[in-house]
Legacy VTK file of the C-alpha trace (Angstrom):
# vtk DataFile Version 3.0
C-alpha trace
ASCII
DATASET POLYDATA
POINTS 561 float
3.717 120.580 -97.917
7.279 120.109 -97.101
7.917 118.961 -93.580
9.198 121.981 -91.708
13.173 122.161 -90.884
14.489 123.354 -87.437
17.435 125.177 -87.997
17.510 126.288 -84.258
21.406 125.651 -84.046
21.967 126.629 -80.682
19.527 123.501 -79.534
18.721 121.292 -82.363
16.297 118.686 -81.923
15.941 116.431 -84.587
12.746 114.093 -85.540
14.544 111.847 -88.474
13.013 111.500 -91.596
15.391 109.047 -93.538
16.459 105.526 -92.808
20.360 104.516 -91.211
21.220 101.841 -88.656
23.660 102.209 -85.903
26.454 104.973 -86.465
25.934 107.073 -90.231
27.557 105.130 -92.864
29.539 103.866 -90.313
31.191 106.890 -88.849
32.808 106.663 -86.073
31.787 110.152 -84.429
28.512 110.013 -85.540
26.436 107.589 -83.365
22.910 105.595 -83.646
21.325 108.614 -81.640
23.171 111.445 -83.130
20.450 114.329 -84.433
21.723 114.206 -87.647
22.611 110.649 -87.649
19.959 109.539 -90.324
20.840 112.400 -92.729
24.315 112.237 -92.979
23.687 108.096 -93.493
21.032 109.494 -96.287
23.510 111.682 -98.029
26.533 109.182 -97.709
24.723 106.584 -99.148
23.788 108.701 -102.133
27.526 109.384 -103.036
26.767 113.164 -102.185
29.295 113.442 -98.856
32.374 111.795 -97.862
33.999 111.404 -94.456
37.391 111.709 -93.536
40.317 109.267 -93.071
40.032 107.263 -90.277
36.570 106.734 -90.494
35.408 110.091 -89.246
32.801 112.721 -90.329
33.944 115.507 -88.393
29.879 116.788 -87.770
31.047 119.964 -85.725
33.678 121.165 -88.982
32.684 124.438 -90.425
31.361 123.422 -93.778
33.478 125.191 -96.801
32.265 126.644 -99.913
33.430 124.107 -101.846
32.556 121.387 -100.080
28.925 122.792 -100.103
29.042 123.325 -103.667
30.159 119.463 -104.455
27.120 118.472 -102.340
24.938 120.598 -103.505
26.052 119.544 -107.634
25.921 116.104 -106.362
22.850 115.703 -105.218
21.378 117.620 -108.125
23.546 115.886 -110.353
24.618 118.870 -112.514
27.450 118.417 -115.018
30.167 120.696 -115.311
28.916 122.975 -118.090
30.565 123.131 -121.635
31.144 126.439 -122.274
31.456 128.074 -118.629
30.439 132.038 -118.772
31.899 132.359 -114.965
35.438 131.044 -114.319
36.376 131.837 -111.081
40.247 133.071 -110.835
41.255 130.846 -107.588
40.104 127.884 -109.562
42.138 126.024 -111.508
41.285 122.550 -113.198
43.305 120.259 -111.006
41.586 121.164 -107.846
39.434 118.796 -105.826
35.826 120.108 -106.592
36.687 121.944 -109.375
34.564 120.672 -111.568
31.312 121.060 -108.997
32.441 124.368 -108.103
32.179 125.391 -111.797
28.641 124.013 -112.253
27.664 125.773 -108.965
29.163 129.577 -109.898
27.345 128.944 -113.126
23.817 128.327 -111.386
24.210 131.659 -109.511
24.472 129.683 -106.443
27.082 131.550 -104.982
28.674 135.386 -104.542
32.276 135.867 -105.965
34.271 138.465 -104.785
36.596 139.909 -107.493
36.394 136.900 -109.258
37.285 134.699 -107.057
35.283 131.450 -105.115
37.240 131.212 -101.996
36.733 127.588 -101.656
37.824 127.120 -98.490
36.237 130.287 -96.972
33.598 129.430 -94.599
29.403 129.105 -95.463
27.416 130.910 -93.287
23.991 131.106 -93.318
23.127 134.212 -95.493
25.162 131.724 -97.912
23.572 128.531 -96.836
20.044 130.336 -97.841
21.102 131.658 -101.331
22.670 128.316 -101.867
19.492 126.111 -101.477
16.903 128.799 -102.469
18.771 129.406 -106.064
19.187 125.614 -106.884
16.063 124.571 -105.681
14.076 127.369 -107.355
12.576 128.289 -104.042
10.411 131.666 -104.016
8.962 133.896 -100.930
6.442 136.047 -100.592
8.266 138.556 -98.769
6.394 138.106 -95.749
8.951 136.739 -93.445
10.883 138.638 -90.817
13.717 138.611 -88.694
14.836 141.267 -86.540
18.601 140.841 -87.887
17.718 140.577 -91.963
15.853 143.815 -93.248
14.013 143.507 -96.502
16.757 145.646 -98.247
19.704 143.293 -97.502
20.547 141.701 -100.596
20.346 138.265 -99.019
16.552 138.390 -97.818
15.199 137.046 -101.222
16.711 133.799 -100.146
16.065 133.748 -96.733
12.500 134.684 -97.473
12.422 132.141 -99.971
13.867 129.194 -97.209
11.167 130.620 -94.368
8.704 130.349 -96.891
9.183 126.818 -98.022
9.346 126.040 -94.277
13.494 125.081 -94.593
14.204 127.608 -91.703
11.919 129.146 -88.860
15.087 131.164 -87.259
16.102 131.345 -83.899
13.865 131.403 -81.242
14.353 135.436 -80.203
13.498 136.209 -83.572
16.834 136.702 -85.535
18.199 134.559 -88.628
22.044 134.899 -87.408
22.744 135.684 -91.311
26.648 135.803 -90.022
26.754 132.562 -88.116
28.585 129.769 -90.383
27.451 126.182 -91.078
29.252 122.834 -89.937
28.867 119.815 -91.661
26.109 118.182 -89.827
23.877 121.348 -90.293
24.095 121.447 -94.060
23.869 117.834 -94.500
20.515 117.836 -92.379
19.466 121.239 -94.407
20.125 119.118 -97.992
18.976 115.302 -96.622
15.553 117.148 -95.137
14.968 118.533 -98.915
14.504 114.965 -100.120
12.607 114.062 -97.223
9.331 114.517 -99.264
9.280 114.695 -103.505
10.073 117.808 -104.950
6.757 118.103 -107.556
3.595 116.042 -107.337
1.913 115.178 -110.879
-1.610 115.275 -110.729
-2.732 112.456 -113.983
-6.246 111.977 -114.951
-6.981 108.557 -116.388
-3.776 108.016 -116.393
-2.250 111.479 -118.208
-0.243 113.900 -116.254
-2.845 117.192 -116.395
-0.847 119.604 -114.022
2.263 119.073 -111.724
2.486 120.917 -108.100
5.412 121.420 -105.542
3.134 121.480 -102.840
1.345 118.063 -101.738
-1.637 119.697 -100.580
-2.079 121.641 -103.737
-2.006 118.465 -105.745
-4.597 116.745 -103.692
-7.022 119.527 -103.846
-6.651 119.497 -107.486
-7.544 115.622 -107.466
-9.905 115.972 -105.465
-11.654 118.798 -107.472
-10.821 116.383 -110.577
-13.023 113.138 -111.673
-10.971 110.095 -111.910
-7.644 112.131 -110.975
-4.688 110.349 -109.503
-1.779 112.046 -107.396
1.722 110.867 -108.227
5.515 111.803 -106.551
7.635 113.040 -109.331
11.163 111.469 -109.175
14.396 113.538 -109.015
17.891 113.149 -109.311
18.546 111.310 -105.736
15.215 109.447 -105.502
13.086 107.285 -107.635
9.562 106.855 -106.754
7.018 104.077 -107.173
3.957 105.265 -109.621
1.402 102.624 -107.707
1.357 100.429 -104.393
3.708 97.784 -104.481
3.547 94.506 -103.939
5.412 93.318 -100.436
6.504 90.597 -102.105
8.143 89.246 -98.872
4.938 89.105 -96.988
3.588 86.690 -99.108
0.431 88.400 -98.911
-1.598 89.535 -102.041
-5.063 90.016 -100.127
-4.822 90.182 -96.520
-7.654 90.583 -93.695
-6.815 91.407 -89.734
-8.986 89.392 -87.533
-9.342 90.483 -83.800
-9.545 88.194 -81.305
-8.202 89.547 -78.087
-10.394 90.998 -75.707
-12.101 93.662 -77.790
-13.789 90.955 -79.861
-16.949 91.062 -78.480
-18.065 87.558 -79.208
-15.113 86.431 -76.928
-12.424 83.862 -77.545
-14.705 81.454 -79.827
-15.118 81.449 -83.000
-18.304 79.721 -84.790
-17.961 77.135 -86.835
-17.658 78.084 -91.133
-17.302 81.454 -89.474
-14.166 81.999 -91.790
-15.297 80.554 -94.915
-16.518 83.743 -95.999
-12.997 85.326 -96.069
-11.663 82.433 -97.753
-14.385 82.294 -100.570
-16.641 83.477 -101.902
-20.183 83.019 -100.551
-22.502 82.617 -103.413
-26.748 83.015 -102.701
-27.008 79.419 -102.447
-24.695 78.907 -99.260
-21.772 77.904 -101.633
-18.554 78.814 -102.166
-16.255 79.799 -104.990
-13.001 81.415 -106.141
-11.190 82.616 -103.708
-11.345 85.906 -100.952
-8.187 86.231 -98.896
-5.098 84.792 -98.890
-3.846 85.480 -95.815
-5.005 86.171 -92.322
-3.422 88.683 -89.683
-4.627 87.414 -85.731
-4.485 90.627 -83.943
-4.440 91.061 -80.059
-5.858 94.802 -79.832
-6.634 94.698 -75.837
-6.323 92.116 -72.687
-9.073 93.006 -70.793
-11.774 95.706 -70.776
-9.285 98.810 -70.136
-5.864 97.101 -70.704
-4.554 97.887 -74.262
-1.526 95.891 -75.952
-0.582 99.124 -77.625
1.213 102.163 -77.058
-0.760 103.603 -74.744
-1.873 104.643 -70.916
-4.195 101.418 -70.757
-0.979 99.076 -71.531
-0.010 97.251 -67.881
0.630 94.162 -69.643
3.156 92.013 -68.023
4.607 88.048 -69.238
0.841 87.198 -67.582
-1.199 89.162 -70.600
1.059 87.945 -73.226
0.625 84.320 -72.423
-2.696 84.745 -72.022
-3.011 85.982 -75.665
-1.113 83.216 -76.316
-3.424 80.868 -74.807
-6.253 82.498 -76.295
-4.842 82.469 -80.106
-4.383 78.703 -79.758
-7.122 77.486 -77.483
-9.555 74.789 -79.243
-12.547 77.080 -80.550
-10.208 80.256 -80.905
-9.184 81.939 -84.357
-6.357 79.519 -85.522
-8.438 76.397 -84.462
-11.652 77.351 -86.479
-9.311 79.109 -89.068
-7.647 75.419 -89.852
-11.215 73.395 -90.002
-12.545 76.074 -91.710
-9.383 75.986 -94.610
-9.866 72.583 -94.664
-13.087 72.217 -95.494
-12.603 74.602 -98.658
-9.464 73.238 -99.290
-7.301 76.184 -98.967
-3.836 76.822 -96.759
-3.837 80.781 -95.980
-1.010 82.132 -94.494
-0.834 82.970 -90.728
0.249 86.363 -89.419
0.146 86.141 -85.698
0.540 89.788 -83.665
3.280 91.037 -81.276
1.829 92.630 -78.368
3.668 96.372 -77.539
5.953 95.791 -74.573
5.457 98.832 -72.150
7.608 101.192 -71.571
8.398 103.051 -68.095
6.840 101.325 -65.531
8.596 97.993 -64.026
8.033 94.304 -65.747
6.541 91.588 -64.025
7.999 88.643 -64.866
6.167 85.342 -65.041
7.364 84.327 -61.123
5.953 87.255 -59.679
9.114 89.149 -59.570
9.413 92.373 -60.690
12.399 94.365 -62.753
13.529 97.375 -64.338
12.026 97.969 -67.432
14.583 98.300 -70.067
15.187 97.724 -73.728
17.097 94.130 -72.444
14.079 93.541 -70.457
11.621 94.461 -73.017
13.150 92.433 -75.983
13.317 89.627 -73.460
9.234 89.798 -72.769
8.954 89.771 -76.921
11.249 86.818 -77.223
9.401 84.707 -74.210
5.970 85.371 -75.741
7.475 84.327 -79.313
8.984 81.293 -77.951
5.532 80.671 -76.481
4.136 81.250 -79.893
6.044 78.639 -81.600
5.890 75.967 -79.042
2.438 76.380 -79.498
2.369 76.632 -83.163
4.531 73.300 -83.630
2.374 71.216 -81.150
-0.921 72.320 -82.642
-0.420 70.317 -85.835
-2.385 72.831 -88.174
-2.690 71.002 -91.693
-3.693 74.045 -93.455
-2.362 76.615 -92.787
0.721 78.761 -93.106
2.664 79.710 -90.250
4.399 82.938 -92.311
5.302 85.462 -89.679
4.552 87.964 -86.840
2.428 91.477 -86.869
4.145 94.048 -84.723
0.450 95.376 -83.048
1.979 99.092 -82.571
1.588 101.277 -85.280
4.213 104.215 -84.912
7.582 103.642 -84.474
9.042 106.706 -82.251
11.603 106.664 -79.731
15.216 105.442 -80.488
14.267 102.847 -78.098
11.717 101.139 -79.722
13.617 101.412 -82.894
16.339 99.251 -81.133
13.437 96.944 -80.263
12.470 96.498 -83.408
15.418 96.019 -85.363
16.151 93.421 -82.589
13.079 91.749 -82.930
13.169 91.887 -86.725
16.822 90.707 -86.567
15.154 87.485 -84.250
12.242 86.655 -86.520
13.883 86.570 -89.484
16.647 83.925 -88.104
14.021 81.606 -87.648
12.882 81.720 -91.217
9.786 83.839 -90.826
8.563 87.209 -91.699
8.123 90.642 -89.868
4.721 93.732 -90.914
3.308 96.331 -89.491
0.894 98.469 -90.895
1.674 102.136 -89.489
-1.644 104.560 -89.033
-2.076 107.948 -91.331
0.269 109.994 -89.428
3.035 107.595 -87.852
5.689 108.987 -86.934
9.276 107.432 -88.984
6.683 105.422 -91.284
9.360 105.948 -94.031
12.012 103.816 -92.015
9.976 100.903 -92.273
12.539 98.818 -94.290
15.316 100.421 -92.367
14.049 99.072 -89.355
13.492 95.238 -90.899
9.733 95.227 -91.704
9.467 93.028 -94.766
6.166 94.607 -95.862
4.094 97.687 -94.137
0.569 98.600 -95.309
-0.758 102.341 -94.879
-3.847 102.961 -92.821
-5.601 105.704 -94.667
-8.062 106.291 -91.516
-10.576 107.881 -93.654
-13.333 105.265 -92.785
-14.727 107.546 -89.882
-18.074 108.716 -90.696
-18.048 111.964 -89.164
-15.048 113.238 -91.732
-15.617 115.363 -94.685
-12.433 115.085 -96.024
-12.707 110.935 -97.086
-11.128 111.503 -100.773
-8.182 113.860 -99.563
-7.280 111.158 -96.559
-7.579 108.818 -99.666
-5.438 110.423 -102.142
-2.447 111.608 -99.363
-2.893 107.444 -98.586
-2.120 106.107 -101.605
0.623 109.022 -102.728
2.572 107.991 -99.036
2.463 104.454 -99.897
4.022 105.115 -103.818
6.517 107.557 -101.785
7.458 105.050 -99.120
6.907 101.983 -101.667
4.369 100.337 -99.297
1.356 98.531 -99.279
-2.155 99.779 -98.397
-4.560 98.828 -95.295
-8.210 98.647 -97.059
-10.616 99.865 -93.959
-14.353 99.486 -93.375
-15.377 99.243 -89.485
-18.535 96.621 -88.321
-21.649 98.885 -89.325
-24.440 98.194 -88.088
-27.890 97.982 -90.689
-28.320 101.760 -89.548
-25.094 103.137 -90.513
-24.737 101.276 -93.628
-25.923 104.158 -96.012
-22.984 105.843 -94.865
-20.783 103.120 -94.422
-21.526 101.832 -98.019
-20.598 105.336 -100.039
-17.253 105.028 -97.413
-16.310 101.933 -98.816
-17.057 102.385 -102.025
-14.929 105.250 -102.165
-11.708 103.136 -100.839
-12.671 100.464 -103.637
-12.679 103.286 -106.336
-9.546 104.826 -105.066
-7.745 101.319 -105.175
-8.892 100.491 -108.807
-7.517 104.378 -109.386
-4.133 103.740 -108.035
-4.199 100.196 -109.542
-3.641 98.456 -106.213
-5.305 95.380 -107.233
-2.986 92.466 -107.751
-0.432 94.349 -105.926
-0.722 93.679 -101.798
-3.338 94.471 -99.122
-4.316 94.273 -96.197
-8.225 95.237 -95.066
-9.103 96.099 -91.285
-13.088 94.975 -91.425
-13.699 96.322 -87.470
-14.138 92.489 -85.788
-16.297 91.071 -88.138
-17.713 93.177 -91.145
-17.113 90.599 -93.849
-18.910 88.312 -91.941
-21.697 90.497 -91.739
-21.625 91.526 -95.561
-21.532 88.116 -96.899
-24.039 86.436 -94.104
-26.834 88.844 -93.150
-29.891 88.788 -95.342
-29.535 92.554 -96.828
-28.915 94.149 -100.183
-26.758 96.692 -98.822
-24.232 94.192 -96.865
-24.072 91.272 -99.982
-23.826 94.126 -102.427
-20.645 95.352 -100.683
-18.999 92.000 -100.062
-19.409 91.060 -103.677
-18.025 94.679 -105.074
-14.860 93.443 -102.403
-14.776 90.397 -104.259
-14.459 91.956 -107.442
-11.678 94.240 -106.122
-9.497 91.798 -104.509
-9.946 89.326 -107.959
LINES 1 562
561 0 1 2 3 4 5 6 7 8 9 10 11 12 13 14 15 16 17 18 19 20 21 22 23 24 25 26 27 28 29 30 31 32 33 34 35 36 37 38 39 40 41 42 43 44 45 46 47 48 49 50 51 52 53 54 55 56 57 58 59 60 61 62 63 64 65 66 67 68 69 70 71 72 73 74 75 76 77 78 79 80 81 82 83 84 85 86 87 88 89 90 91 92 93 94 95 96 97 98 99 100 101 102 103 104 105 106 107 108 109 110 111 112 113 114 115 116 117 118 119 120 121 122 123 124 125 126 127 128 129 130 131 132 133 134 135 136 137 138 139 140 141 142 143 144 145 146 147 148 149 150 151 152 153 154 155 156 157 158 159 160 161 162 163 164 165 166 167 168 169 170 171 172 173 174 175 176 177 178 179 180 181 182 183 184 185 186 187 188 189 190 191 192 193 194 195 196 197 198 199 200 201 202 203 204 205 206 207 208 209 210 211 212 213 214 215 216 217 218 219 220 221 222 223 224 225 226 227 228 229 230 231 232 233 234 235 236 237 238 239 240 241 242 243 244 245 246 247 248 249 250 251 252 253 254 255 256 257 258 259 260 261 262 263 264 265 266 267 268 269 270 271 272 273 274 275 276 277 278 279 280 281 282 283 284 285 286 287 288 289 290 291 292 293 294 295 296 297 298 299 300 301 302 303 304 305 306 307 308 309 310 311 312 313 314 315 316 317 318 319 320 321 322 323 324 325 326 327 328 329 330 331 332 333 334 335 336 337 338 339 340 341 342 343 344 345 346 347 348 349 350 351 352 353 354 355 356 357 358 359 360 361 362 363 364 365 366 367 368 369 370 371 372 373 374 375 376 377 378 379 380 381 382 383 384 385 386 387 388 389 390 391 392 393 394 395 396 397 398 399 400 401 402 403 404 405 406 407 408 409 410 411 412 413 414 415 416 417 418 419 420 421 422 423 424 425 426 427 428 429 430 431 432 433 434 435 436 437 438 439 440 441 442 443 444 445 446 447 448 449 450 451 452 453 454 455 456 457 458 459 460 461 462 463 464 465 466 467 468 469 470 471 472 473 474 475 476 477 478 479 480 481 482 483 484 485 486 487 488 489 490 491 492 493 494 495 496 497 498 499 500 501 502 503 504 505 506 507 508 509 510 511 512 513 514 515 516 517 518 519 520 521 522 523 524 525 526 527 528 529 530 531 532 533 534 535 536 537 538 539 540 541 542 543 544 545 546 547 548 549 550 551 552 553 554 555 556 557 558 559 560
């Protein structure tokens, strides 16, 4: 379902939905942390709006009839028809819009009065909703109510239509304000937040479209309901979608695995010896190895200590002491890059190296590495990520690994929320990629701005699906929505199995198996993974002496080949 649109004018709060960098399009009234900021940068780079001279947008200007007409034919790209039933007397040929303005009268999108547009006349909101309800076919149910609009005005079709399909929820005291006009920022958030999700969802079954949907959830339910059903965005005149997950091409990954080793590994800071052989080949019967498992490895730093977390969250206290320690930890003789390298070696292979950045707290003060203490800011922050990178490389460079790749950094946190932290990572992004290297994430089921992800200078990001939790009954929907977000977003996907133990692998087993169906369904393999395995399940599936365990890691074999 369409995400829902605030049109609360008189206090707008806006959580952005499309990508932009610092000031829309370059505008100079229109800053980084402007509410509409991200859909007027949308629009503009579509060729739907314009600004002004002098490199203004004017956000606060009462939009005009035309002008919502040309953005409305834009974005829809509608041609001016050939043989025009409605010509509007106040238009003539030569005027700026004309053309749009034609195409729009002709939709029904707007009123005339006597025959004529009044272009420059002023679009309020009874207008807005005819406007967007007529040209994007939307239909109520005649359930919606506002104490201003009675069911017999001749503009509640349309706003019944907009409530319906979740464009506008009103003002909070109940009333629509059908009189109120729109300015430019308004309108351009109303459009921009239309093409925030696909317009229709095709539902194909081995591969042939069987039904199309506007409604995501409908289309799911019918996959799910459907054997070997697929769910697919439908592209439309301002976006193109991917059909599959793609292939992060920068990441240099094709096969990907995340290996823990901060304090939540529960074998500690050691790694056995041969203990990542497994993951590099395949383990045949015998105790050798063959062909090839994953390509590249992601060290990940989940927690420093018992209660203190590295992510977003209340258990993060860590200061420049917890990120050299993982530092210290991630190189120390024994630890996952040491073992990783002997381990390569052996096999002959050189994976590549993902190494994670820890989340830099917010709020409360930094301790720096003398002891001293200071106000935790964004400087301060990005300061923190660039000593503990610096550390990184030092160590990296002085370690003298043979075989392996040294390819880029894992930002740990998997959400991406306040304009803050968008700062921080663009900054950090901006950082990594001077030095050559490259910068993933891999965002959970619900993150928050997950379709900013190139915006903000990830060079790959793999969807969690989160649908490896035994307790859910929903496994194939979580699934489906997975792998239609990562064609929508044009991302990779995070393959995810957690360290069952022998009694939960009944369970665990059907789990898995229904991720490795679902990627053969959406044809991800061959295109680019990555596959959480809990701290040591492929370990477990390719060493312990059960039927269960080997005949999952050689099904993941078969997947990832």
């Amino acid at each position: 379902m369409k995400k829902a649109l605030s049109l609360l004018f008189s206090c707008i709060l806006v959580i952005t939905l499309l990508p932009g960098p610092a000031g829309a399009a370059g505008f100079k009234d229109v800053p980084r942390d402007h509410w509409a900021h991200d859909e007027i940068r949308f629009l503009s780079g579509k060729q739907v709006i314009k600004g002004y001279a002098g490199g203004t947008f004017q956000p606060l200007k009462t939009l005009t009839r035309k002008d919502a007409a040309i953005m409305v034919v834009r974005a829809l790209k509608w041609p001016k028809p050939a043989n025009p039933l409605v010509k509007p007397a106040d238009m003539k040929p030569t005027m700026g819009g004309y053309n749009e303005i034609i195409a729009a009268v002709n939709k029904g999108l707007f009123t005339l009065s006597g025959n004529k547009f009044n272009p420059n006349g002023a679009l309020s909101r009874e207008e807005m909703a005819r406007v967007i309800a007529v040209a994007y076919s939307y239909k109520g149910k005649g359930v919606s109510s506002f104490k201003d609009v009675a069911k017999s005005n001749s503009y509640y079709k349309y706003i019944d239509a907009i409530a319906e399909n979740e464009i506008t929820s009103g003002y909070k005291d109940g009333t629509f304000k059908p009189k109120v006009n729109v300015n430019r920022a308004q309108f351009s958030t109303f459009l921009a937040r239309i093409y925030g999700q696909p317009l229709e969802y095709a539902v194909k079954q081995n591969g042939k479209i069987i039904a199309s949907y506007r409604e995501e959830e409908t289309a799911i339910q019918k996959a799910v309901q459907t054997a070997n059903a697929t769910v697919h965005p439908v592209s439309n005149s301002l976006m193109t979608y991917a059909q599959q997950p793609q292939p992060m091409t920068k990441s240099g990954i094709k096969n990907g695995v995340i290996i823990y080793n901060g304090a939540e590994n529960e074998n500690g800071s050691l790694f056995s010896k041969d203990f990542f052989k497994p993951y590099l080949a395949y383990k045949q019967g015998n105790n050798s190895y063959t062909g090839k498992m994953f390509d590249s490895f992601l060290v990940i730093g989940r927690k420093y200590s018992s209660n203190g977390e590295f992510a977003e969250a209340s258990g993060n206290k860590a200061n420049y002491k917890e990120f050299m320690w993982y530092a210290d930890r991630t190189f120390a003789k024994g630890g996952a890059l040491d073992v990783l390298n002997q381990d390569a070696k052996a096999l002959g292979k050189k994976p590549n190296v993902y190494i994670s950045i820890p989340y830099p707290k917010r709020g409360e003060a930094i301790v720096l590495s003398n002891g001293k203490s200071v106000k935790n800011t964004l400087a301060e922050r990005q300061k923190l990520v660039n000593a503990y990178r610096q550390q990184v490389e030092a160590k990296w460079k002085s370690s003298g690994y043979t075989n392996l790749t040294f390819k880029g950094y894992y930002w740990l946190n998997e959400t991406v929320i306040s304009l803050e932290d968008e700062q921080l990572v663009e900054q950090t992004a901006t950082a990594i990629h001077k030095t050559g290297k490259t910068f993933i994430y891999s965002p959970h089921a619900t993150s928050t701005n997950f379709e900013n992800w190139q915006t903000y200078g990830f060079d790959a990001a793999y969807l969690q699906p989160n649908a490896f939790r035994l307790t859910l009954n929903d496994t194939e929907a979580r699934l489906h929505k997975a792998f239609l977000r990562a064609q929508v977003n044009g991302s990779g996907i995070n393959i995810e199995i957690d360290s069952y133990s022998p009694h939960q692998m009944g369970s665990g087993a059907v789990n898995f198996r229904d991720y490795l169906e679902m990627a053969a369904r959406y044809r991800l393999p061959g295109q680019s993974l990555i596959m959480y395995q809990g701290t040591e399940m492929v370990s477990r599936m390719a060493t312990y002496n059960d039927q269960t365990y080997n005949s999952l890691y050689k099904e993941l074999y078969e997947m990832i080949n």
